[in-house]
C-alpha angles and dihedrals in degrees: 000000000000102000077054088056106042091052091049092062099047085070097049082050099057090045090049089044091050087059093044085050097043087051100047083045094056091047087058096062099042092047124219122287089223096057097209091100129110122230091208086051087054098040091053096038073067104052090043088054098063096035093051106025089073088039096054097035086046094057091042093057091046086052092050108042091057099048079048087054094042093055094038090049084047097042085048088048092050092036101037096250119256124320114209119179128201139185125229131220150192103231 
């Protein structure tokens, strides 16, 4: 479950990180309306975006899909997991 997760959210990741990128990028070109800013520091605040978005939601889901699966293999142990019941027929 948490390799699942983690790449899950790896994906989410790149797809978060290529707004970021597309954003920092658009900013680029429009310029700040302070002035003060650099256009190296935003082209590579895109780039790193798209490099670190999928690195950092990837091991977070990984983090979190095995403490999810912890508590749900300890709550099953304690409950007595899930019952389902089926009927079988001749067809």
């Amino acid at each position: 479950m948490a390799r699942m997760c983690g790449v899950i959210y790896s994906m989410i990741g790149l797809i978060v990180g290529t707004f970021f990128s597309i954003m920092a990028v658009t900013g680029e070109a429009f310029g700040s309306p302070i002035g003060g800013s650099s256009k190296l520091i935003e082209t590579m605040m895109g780039i790193g975006a798209i490099i670190l978005f999928p690195i950092i939601f990837g091991v977070c889901g990984f983090l979190m899909g095995l403490l999810s699966a912890a508590i749900h293999n300890l709550a099953a142990r304690i409950i007595g997991g899930i019952v389902i019941e089926g009927v079988q027929t001749n067809s």
